[in-house]
C-alpha positions as CSV (number, residue, x, y, z in Angstrom):
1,X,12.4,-15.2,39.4
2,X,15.7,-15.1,37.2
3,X,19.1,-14.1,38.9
4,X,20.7,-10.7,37.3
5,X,22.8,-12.4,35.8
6,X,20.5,-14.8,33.9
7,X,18.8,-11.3,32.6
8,X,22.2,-9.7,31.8
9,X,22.2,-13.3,29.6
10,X,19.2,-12.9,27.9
11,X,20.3,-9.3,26.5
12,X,23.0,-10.0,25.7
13,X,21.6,-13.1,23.4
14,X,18.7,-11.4,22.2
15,X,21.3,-8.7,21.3
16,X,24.1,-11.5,19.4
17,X,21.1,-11.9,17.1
18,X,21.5,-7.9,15.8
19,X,24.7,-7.4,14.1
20,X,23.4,-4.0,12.5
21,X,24.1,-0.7,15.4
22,X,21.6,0.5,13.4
23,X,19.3,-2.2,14.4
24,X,20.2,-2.4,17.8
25,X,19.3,1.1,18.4
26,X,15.7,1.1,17.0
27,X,15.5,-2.5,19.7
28,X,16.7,0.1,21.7
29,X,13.8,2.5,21.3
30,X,11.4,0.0,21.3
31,X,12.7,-1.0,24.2
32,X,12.2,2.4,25.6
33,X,8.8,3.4,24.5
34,X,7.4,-0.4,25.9
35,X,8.3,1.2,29.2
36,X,5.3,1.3,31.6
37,X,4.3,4.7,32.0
38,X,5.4,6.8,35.4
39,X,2.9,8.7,37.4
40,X,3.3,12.5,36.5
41,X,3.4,12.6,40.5
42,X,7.0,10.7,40.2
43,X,8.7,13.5,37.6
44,X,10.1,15.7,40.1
45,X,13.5,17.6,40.7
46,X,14.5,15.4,42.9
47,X,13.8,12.4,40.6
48,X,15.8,13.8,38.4
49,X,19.2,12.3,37.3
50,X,22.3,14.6,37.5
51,X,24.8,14.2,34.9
52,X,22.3,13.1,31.9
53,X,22.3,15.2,29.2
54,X,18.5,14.5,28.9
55,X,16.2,14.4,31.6
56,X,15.8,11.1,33.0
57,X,13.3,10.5,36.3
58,X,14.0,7.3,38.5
59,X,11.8,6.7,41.2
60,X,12.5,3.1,43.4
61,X,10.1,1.4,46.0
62,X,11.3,-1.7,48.1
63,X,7.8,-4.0,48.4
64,X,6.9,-6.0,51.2
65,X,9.8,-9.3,50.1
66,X,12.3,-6.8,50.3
67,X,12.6,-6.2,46.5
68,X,13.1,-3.3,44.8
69,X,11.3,-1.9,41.8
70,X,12.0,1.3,39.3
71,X,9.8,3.4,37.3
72,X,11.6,5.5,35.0
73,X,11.2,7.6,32.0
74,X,12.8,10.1,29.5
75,X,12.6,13.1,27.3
76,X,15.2,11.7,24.9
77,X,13.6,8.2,23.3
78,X,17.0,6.4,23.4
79,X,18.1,6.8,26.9
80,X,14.6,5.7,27.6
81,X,15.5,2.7,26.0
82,X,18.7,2.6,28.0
83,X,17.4,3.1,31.5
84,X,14.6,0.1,30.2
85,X,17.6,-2.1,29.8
86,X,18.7,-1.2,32.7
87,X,15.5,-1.6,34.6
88,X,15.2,-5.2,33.1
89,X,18.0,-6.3,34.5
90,X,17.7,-4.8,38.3
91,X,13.8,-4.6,38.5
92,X,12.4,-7.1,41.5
93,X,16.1,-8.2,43.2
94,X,17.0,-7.4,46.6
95,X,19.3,-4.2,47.4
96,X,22.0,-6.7,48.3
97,X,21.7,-8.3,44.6
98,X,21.4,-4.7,43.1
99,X,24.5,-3.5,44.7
100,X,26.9,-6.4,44.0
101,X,25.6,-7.5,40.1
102,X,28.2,-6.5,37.9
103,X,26.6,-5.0,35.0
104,X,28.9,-6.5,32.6
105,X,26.2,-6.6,29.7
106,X,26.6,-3.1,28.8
107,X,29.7,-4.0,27.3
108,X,28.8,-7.4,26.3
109,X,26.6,-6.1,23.7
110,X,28.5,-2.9,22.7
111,X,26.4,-0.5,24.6
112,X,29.6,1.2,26.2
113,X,31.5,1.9,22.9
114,X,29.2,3.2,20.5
115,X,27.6,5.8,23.1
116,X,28.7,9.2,22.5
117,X,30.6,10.4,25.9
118,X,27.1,12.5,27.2
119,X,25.5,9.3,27.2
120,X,27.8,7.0,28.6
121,X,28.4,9.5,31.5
122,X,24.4,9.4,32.0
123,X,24.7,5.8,32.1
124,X,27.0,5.9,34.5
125,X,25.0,8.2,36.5
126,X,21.4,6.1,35.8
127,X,23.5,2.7,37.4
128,X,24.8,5.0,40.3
129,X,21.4,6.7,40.8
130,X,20.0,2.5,40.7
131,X,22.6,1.9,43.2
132,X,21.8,4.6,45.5
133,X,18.6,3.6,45.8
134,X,19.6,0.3,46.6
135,X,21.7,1.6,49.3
136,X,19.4,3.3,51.0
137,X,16.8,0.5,50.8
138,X,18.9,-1.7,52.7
139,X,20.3,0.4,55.3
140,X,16.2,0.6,55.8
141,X,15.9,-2.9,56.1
142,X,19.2,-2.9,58.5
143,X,17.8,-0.8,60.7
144,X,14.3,-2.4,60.6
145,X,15.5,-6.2,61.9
């Protein structure tokens, strides 16, 4: 399995290859709409993410190695693509790795400046929600051993 930091890599090559913002934000929707599909079940208030201008459900599960892994989707097809990148880089680590990676790719590839200020505050709020869940998976884990 690759470290978060070998994924935050990856992006952030695959994205040095896209010089048109343009560009980058259609790899961003397609990016988006390859997102597994979540369970209807999952699209409930409190999966909701506050402080997104667009709705944006994140649901986390911890499996049996201790990993956790997010479903996630979107009424607005770019922050779908967003919370995908997102997901790429924090699906399958442990809460410890989740809560300590420094998510340094968003500005890497330009993400952070050429979001309007909506959607940078509901990235902010999609990496806090990630990290919360995180949180909350260790203290489980904590209090399990």
């Amino acid at each position: 399995m690759k470290t978060i930091e070998q994924c935050q890599q990856e992006l952030v090559d695959e994205f040095s290859d896209i010089d048109d913002w343009m560009d980058r934000y259609s790899y961003i929707i397609d990016l988006g709409n390859s997102l597994p599909e979540i369970d209807d079940s999952k699209k409930t208030p409190s999966n909701l993410i506050e402080g997104c201008q667009s709705r944006v459900w994140l649901d986390a599960s911890l499996d049996e190695e201790g990993r956790v892994h997010f479903t996630a989707d979107s009424d607005a097809i770019i922050v779908k693509g967003i919370i995908s990148l997102l997901i790429s880089v924090l699906n399958g680590h442990t809460p410890d790795e989740i809560l300590n990676a420094d998510l340094h790719f968003i500005n890497d590839i330009g993400l952070g400046e050429h979001l309007s200020p909506t959607r940078s505050n509901g990235l902010v709020a999609m990496v806090k929600q990630m990290k919360m869940y995180a949180l909350a998976f260790k203290s489980k884990l904590e209090s399990q051993s």
